[in-house]
Every structure is written in structure tokens, then in C-alpha cells.
C-alpha positions in Angstrom: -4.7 -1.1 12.3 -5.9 -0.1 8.9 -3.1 -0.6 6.4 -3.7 1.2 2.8 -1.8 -0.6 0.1 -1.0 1.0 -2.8 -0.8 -1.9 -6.0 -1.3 -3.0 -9.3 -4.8 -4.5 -10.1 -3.1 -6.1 -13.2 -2.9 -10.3 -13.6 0.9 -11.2 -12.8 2.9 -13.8 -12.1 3.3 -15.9 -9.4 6.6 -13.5 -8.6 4.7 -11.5 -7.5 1.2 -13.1 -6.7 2.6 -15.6 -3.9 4.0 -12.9 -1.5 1.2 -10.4 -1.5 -0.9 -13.2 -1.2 1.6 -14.4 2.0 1.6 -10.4 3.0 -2.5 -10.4 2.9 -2.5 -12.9 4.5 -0.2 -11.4 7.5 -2.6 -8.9 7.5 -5.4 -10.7 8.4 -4.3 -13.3 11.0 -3.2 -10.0 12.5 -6.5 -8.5 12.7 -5.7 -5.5 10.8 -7.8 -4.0 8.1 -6.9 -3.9 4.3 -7.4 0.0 2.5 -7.4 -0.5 -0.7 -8.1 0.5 -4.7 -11.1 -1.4 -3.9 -11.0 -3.3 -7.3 -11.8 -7.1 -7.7 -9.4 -7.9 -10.5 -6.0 -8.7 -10.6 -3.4 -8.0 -7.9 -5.9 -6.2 -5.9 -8.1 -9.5 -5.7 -5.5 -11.3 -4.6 -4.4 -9.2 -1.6 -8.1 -8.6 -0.6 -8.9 -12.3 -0.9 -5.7 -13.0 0.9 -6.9 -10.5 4.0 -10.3 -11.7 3.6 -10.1 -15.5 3.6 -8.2 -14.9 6.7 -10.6 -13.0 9.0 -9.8 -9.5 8.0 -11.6 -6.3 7.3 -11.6 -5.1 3.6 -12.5 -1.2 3.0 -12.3 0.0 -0.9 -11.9 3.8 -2.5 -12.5 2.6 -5.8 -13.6 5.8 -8.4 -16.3 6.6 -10.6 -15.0 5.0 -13.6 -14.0 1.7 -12.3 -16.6 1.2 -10.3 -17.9 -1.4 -12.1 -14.3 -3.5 -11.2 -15.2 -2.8 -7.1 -15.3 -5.5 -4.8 -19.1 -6.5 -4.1 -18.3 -7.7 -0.5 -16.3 -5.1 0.4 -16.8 -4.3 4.3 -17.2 -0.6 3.4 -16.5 0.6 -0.4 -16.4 3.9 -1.1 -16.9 5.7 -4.7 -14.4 8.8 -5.2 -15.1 11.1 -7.8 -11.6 10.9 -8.9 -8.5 9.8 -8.5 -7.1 13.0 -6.4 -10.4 12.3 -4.5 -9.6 8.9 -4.1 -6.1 9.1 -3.0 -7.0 11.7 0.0 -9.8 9.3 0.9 -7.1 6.2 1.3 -4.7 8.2 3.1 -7.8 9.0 5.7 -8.7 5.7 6.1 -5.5 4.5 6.7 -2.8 4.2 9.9 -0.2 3.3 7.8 0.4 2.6 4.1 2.2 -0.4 2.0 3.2 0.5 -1.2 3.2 -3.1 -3.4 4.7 -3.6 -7.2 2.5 -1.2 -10.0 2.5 0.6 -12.9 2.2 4.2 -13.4 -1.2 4.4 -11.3 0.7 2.8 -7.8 4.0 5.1 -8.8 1.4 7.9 -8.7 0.4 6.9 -5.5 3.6 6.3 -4.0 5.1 9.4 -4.7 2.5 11.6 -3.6 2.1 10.2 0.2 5.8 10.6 0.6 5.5 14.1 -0.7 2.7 14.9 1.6 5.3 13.0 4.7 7.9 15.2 3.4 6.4 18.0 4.2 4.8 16.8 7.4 1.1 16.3 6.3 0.9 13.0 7.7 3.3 11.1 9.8 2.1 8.0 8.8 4.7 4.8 8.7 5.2 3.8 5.0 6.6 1.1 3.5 7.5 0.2 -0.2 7.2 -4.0 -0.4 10.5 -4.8 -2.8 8.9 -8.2 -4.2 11.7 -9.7 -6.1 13.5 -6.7 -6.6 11.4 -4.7 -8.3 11.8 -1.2 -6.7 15.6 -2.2 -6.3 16.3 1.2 -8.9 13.4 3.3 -7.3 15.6 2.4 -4.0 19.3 3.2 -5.9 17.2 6.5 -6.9 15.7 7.3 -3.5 19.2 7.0 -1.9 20.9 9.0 -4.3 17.8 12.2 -3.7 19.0 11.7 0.2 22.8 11.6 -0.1 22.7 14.3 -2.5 20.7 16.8 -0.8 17.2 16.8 -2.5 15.3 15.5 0.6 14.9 17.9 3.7 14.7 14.6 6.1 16.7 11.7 6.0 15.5 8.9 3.8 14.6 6.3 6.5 11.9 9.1 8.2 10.6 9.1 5.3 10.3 5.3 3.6 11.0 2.0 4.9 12.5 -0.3 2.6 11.4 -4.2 3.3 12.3 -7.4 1.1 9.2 -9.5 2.5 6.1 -9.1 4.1 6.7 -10.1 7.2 9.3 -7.4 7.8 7.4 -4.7 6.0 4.2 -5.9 9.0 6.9 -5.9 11.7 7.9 -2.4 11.0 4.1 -1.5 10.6 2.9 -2.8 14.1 6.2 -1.3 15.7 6.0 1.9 14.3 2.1 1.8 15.3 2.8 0.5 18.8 0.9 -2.7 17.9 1.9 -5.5 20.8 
């Protein structure tokens, strides 16, 4: 299964380093292949060292001005021409998406695939990864948009909400069909 994850490629703390490391590394005992930012610094070298160092694929969509930040042993890397560009290209490449902690860049992200599942363009599974809570008020918010009314499908078609990374994986490879 290729799995796009959406995260930060910022140096953070171990809070946050040690379980996307532990979910990378899920990834890749699994066999399953990591879509990413395609970037070599931060958060983003940690997951794809993670899948990597444990036998799986890595496929970037980096973009034209931070290209100079993509991976150099990427499996496949591929240069968008922008970030609009590069978003569609991830969603493409991808079975499923994982939507990690992130600043503005990952909200981006994360907001616009559920959008496009909203409205049925993809029927991809997609998972936002709570690492020590830090969605916990995008997840108050998202529940408040479904029991008031602002989303045409009930909140759990549309995200599923995992503490750890071996749920958010479980719900992947069952939603996939993965044995």
C-alpha cells in the first residue's frame, strides 16, 4: 500500500520524533510505501529514515523551491511546480493518507484532502495521527462541524482519529483490505 503522510519537516522534540519514527517504522516492516513531502530535513527525515531503514519504499513530491531539501535516495522523487501541483501529485500516488503533527503547510494539506473526500473525489482512508495530543482541539472542532450540521457525511466517513501508530496502520490495512 502506498501511504502519503502529510507532516512537518521542522526539528522537534522527541514528543514527537519517537512515534513517527515507531509509525515509519510500522510502515516499513509492513511492506508498504511512504508518499511523502519528499524533504530530507526535519520530521520528514525521520519518518523516511524510519520506512527506509526498515525495508520500505520511499517516493517524494517535493516542489520547485525546495528542491534543494529532497531526499537524494529517494526511490522515485518527483519535482511539482507548486504546491497545488504537488498536493494532487501526493494524493495520486497514494492508497491512503496519514496526516502527522505540522504547521500551517500540513493544516493546508489536511484540510484540503478531506474537502476533496467530502465531496467524493477520492474515497481514500485518512487518518489524522494525534501524537501527544496535539490535534486534540482540531478533533473538539471537527466534532462540533459534525454535530452541528456543517458536514454532509458523518465525521467518521470522513477522518479517523488514532492516538498511536499502530492503530492509525490497523485502520489503514483494514480499510485497504490488507491481510
Amino acid at each position: 500500500m502506498n501511504i502519503c503522510v502529510f507532516l512537518s519537516a521542522a526539528d522537534l522534540p522527541e514528543r514527537y520524533t519517537r512515534p513517527a519514527r515507531e509509525f515509519a517504522e510500522l510502515i516499513g516492516k509492513a511492506g508498504h510505501t511512504l508518499v511523502w513531502g519528499g524533504s530530507d530535513s526535519g520530521l520528514m527525515k525521520v519518518v523516511a529514515d524510519g520506512v527506509r531503514k526498515t525495508g520500505g519504499r520511499l517516493v517524494g513530491v517535493s516542489v520547485d523551491f525546495l528542491s534543494e531539501v529532497a531526499r537524494p535516495d529517494a526511490d522515485e522523487m518527483v519535482i511539482a511546480k507548486d504546491l497545488a501541483e504537488r498536493k494532487a501529485l501526493l494524493l495520486a500516488k497514494s492508497d491512503a493518507v496519514v496526516i502527522m503533527v505540522g504547521g500551517t503547510g500540513t493544516l493546508d494539506e489536511a484540510t484540503e484532502i478531506l474537502e476533496l473526500k467530502k465531496h467524493a473525489l477520492h474515497t481514500k482512508p485518512v487518518v489524522l495521527l494525534n501524537t501527544a495530543g496535539f490535534y486534540d482541539g482540531l478533533k473538539q472542532q471537527f466534532r462540533r462541524m459534525d454535530e452541528d450540521g456543517f458536514l454532509p457525511l458523518p465525521l467518521t466517513d470522513l477522518v479517523f482519529f488514532a492516538e498511536d501508530g499502530v492503530s492509525a496502520l490497523a485502520y489503514l490495512e483494514e480499510s485497504a483490505g490488507v491481510q
